[in-house]
N, C-alpha and C positions, 0 to 999 in steps of 0.2 A: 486519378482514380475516380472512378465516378459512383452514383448511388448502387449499381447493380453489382459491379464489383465490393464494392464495400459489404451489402447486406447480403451476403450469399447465403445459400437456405443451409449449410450446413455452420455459418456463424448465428446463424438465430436460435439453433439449436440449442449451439453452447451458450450463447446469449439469455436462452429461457432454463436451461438449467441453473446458470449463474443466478440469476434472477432467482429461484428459487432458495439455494444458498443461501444466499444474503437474506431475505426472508424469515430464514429457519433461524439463521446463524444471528439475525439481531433480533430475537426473544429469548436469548441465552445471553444474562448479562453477565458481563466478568468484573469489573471493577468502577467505582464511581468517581468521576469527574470533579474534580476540587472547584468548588468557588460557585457551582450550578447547583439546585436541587432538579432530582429525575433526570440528568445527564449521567450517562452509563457506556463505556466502552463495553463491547460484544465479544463474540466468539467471533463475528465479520472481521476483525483484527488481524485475525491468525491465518487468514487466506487472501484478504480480498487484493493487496496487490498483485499476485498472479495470473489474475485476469491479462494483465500485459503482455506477461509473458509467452502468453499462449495465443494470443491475437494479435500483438503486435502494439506498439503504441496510439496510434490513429483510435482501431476497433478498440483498444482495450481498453482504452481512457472512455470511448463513447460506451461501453459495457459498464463500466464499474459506476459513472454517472448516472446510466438509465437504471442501472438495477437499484441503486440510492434513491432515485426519484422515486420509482415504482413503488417502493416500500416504501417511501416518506406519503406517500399519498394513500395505499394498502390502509398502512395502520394508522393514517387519519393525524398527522402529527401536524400540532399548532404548526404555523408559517411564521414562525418567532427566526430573530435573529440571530440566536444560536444554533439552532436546527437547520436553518441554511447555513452557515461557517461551516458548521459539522460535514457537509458534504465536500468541502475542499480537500481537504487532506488525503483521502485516499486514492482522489482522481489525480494530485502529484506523485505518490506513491506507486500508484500502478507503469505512471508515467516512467519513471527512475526504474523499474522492474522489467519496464520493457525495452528500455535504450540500451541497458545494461549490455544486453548480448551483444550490441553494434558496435566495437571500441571507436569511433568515428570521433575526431577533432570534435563536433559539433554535437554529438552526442554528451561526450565527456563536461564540455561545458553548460550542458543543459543541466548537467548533475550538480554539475558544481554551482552555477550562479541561484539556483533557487535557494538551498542550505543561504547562501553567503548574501543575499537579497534580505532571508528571513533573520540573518542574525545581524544586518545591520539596524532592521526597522525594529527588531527587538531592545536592540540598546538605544536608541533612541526614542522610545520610551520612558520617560520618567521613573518609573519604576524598573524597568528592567536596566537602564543606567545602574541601579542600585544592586542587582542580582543579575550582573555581565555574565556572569560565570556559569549559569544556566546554561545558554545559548551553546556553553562549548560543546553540546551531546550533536550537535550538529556541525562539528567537523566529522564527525564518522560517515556521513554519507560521502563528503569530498575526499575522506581518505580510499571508500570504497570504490569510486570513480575510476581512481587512478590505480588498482589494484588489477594486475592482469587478470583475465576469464581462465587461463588455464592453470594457474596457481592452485594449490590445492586451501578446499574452504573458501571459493568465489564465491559460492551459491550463500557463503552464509554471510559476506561482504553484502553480497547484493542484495539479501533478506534485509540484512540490520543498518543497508544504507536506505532500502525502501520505507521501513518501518520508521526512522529518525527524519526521513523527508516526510511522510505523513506528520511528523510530531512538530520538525518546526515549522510546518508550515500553518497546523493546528494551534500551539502555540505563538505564534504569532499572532495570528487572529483573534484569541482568548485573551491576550493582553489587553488587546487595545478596544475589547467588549464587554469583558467583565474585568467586574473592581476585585482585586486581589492586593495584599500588601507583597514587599517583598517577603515576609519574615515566610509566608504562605507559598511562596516560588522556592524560597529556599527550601522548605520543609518538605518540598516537593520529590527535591533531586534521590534520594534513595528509594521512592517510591515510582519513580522514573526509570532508574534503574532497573526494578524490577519487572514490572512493565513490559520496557520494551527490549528485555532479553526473552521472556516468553514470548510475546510478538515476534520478533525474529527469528526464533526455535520453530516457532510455529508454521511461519508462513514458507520457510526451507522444506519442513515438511512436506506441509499440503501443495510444495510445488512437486514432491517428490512423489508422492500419492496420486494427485491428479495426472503424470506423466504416465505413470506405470499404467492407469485404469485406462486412461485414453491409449495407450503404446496397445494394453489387451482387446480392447474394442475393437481396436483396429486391425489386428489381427483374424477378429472375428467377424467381422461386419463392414461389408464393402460402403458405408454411409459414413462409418464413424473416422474413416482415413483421411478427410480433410478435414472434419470439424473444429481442431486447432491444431498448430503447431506443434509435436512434439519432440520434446529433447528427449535423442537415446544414452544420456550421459546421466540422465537422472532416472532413466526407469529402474525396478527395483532389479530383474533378473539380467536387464545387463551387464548392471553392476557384481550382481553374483558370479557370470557366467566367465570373467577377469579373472 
């Protein structure tokens, strides 16, 4: 595939609205980050891996990193090395979002080896040696993996395997940058919990929303029919029309 292919004027589109999004979506903070001062999870949480979904892996992964940049540079955020880490997690996220639909051998183990990458360098850790048990929030993405697409509650497998491959691959990185005791990882886990079942609620959603709004555009507006990929399993009046 080459540059022209890849940047087609109707992925810039979705590309500059994304970009917006995220924009919007990280000046609304949702909960604060243990162990940092002024580290803050967003309203970007609750969408941003379905950028994948709708561009494909390739695009979506270069979507979700440029809109991260774009905004890391916008609002001017030190080049500290937590605000770089920060931008990892949801460019694996989107990744896991967008393979999802492909059940491909090669897909499946994309899913699985980053979760099982992130939870061995986690235990190996000194401290997370001490707080293994952590790490088990990320078998949910490998159970999601292997959960057939046509099973019913995929979409909320592949939400809440997207959202826990953002988390360990986030936490992993948090480990081994900031200083945290165990007692503070364990205190962690019910607050983790909560978390990332709202991230996950979330992002099931707004793939639900963004399908239906794109499915209407497109309907109406000869531009908006290739701007991304739309699922007719998730638009809202398909679903009604069953």
């Amino acid at each position: 595939m080459n540059h022209k292919e890849l940047f087609t004027k109707k992925r810039i589109i979705f590309l500059l609205l994304f970009i917006l999004l995220v924009y919007l979506s990280n000046k609304v903070n949702f909960s604060a980050l243990v162990g940092e001062p002024n580290q803050f999870f967003t309203l970007y949480q609750f969408f941003g891996p379905v950028a994948g979904g709708f561009l494909g892996s390739i695009f979506g992964t270069i979507a979700v990193l440029l809109a991260q940049l774009i905004d890391f540079v916008i609002v001017g955020k030190q080049a500290s090395l937590i605000n770089i880490v920060r931008l990892a997690p949801m460019v694996f996220a989107a990744i896991y979002f967008a393979v999802y639909a492909e059940k491909t051998t090669k897909n499946k183990m994309i899913q699985i080896i980053i979760p099982i990458i992130c939870i061995a360098a986690f235990i190996l850790h000194p401290i997370g040696r001490q707080v293994w048990f952590f790490s088990l929030y990320w078998l949910i993405p490998i159970v999601g993996a292997l959960i057939p697409e046509k099973w019913r509650g995929a979409l909320l497998w592949r939400s809440y395997g997207a959202t826990f491959t953002a988390h360990a691959v986030g936490g992993t990185l948090w480990i081994y940058s900031v200083p945290m005791t165990a007692e503070a990882w364990s205190a962690l886990i019910p607050i983790v919990a909560f978390e990332r079942f709202l991230f996950g609620a979330g992002i099931a959603g707004s793939y639900v929303v963004m399908n239906t709004i794109l499915d209407v555009l497109a309907d109406k507006f000869e531009w908006a029919q290739k701007v991304a990929m739309v699922d007719k399993r998730y638009v809202v009046k398909f679903a009604l029309s069953k």
